[in-house]
C-alpha positions in Angstrom: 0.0 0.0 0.0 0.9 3.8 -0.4 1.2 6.4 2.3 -1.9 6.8 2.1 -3.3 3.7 2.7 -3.9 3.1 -0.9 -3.1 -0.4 -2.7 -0.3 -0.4 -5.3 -0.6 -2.7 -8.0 2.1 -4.3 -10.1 4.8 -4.4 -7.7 7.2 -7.0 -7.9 7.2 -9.1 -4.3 10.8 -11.2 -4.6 10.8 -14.1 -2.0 14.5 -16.0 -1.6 15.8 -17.8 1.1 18.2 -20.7 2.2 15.8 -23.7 1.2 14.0 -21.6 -0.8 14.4 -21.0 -4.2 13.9 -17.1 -5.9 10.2 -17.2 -6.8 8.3 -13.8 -7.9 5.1 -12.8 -8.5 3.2 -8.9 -8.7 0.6 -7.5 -6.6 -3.2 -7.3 -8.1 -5.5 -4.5 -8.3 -6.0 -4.8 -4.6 -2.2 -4.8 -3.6 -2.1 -8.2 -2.7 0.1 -11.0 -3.6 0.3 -14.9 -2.3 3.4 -17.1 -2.7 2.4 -20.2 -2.5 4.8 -23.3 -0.4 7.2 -20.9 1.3 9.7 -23.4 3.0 11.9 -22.3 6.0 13.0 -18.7 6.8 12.9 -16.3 3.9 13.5 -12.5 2.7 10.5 -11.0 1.0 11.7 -7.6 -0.9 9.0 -5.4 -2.7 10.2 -3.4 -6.1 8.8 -1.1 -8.4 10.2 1.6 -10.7 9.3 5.0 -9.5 8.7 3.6 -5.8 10.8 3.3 -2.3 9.5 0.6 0.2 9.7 0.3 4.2 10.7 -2.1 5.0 12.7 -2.4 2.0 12.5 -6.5 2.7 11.5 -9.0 5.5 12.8 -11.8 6.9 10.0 -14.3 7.6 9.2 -18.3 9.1 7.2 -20.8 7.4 3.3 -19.7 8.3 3.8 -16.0 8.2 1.3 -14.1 6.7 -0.1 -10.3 6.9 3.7 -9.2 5.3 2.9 -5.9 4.4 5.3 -3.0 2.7 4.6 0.5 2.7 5.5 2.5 -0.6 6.2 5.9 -1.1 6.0 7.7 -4.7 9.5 8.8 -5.7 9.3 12.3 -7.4 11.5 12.3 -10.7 14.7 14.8 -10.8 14.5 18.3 -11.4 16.3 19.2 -14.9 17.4 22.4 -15.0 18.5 23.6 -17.8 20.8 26.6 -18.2 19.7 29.8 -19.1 20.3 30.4 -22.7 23.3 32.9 -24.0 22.3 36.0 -25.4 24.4 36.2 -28.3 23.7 39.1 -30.3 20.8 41.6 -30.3 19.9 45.2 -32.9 18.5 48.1 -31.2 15.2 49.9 -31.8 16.0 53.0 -33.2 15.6 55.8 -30.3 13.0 57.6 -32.6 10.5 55.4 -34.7 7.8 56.7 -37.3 4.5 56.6 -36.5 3.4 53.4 -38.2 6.0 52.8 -39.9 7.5 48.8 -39.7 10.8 47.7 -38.7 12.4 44.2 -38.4 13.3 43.6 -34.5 16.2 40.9 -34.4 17.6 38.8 -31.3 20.7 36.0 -31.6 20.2 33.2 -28.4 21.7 30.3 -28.1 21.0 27.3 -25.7 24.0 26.0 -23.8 22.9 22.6 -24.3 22.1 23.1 -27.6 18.3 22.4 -27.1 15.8 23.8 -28.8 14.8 27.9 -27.9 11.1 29.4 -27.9 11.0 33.3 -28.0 7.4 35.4 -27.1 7.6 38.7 -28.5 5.1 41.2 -27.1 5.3 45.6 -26.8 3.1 47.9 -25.5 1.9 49.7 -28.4 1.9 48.3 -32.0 2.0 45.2 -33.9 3.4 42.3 -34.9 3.5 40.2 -37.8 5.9 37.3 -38.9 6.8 36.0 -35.4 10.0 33.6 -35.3 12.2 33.1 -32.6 15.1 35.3 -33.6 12.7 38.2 -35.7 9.9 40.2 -36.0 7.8 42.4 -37.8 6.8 45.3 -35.6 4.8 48.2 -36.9 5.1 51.0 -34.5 1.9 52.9 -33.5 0.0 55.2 -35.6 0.0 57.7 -33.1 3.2 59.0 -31.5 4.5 58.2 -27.7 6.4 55.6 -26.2 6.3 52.2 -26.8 8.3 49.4 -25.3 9.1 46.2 -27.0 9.9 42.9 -25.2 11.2 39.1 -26.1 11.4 36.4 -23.5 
C-alpha cells in the first residue's frame, strides 16, 4: 500500500531464502500478492520503478502471513536547464515613425544546444511574422512611447 493507505498494484514481491528458491510474482489491483509453499525462513523484498519501500524487505518463518510494505512515490529529478546565452541583439532605433514597420532581431543560443522558444510582445503596435530570432513590428500610428519585449 501507499502512504496513504492506498493499494499499489504491479509491484514486484521477490521471496529467496536458504531452502527456498527465488520465486516472484506482482501484486493485483487490490495490492495483494500470495506465494504459495514458502519453506523455511525467507527474505520478502517489494520493487517497483518510481517507488521506495519500508521495509525495504523481511525476513519471515514458514506460516507468516499479513507481510505488508509501505510505498512511497518517488518524485522524478528536477532538470534544469541553463539559461540560454544571449548572443547578439539590434537596437530599436531611439526615434521610430508613427506606423511605420521595422524588423526587431535577437541571436540566443541554448548552452545545451536544445531547442529555444521566444514570445515577443510591446506595449503599443504590432506584430506580424513572429519567429524566434525576428519580428515584424509596426510602430503605432500615433506618436508616444512604446516598449518592445522578447522572452
Amino acid at each position: 500500500m501507499d502512504e496513504y493507505g492506498s493499494p499499489i498494484s504491479g509491484v514486484q514481491i521477490t521471496v529467496q531464502g536458504p531452502s527456498q528458491s527465488e520465486k516472484s510474482v506482482l501484486t493485483n489491483a487490490d495490492g495483494f500478492w500470495h506465494v504459495p509453499l514458502v519453506v523455511g525462513s525467507v527474505d520478502i523484498t517489494p520493487s517497483l520503478t518510481g517507488y521506495t519501500f519500508l521495509p525495504g524487505s523481511k525476513h519471515v518463518t514458514t506460516g507468516s502471513s499479513g507481510v505488508n510494505f509501505t510505498g512511497t512515490e518517488v518524485a522524478p529529478p528536477e532538470l534544469r536547464n541553463p539559461v540560454p546565452a544571449s548572443a547578439s541583439s539590434d537596437t530599436i532605433p531611439f526615434l521610430v515613425r508613427p506606423g511605420k514597420s521595422y524588423t526587431l532581431k535577437i541571436g540566443a543560443s541554448d548552452p545545451l544546444g536544445l531547442p529555444l522558444t521566444a514570445a515577443w510582445s510591446g506595449s503599443q503596435g504590432s506584430f506580424a511574422n513572429k519567429k524566434l530570432d525576428s519580428v515584424q513590428w509596426t510602430a503605432p500610428p500615433s506618436g508616444g512611447r512604446a516598449a518592445v519585449m522578447v522572452e
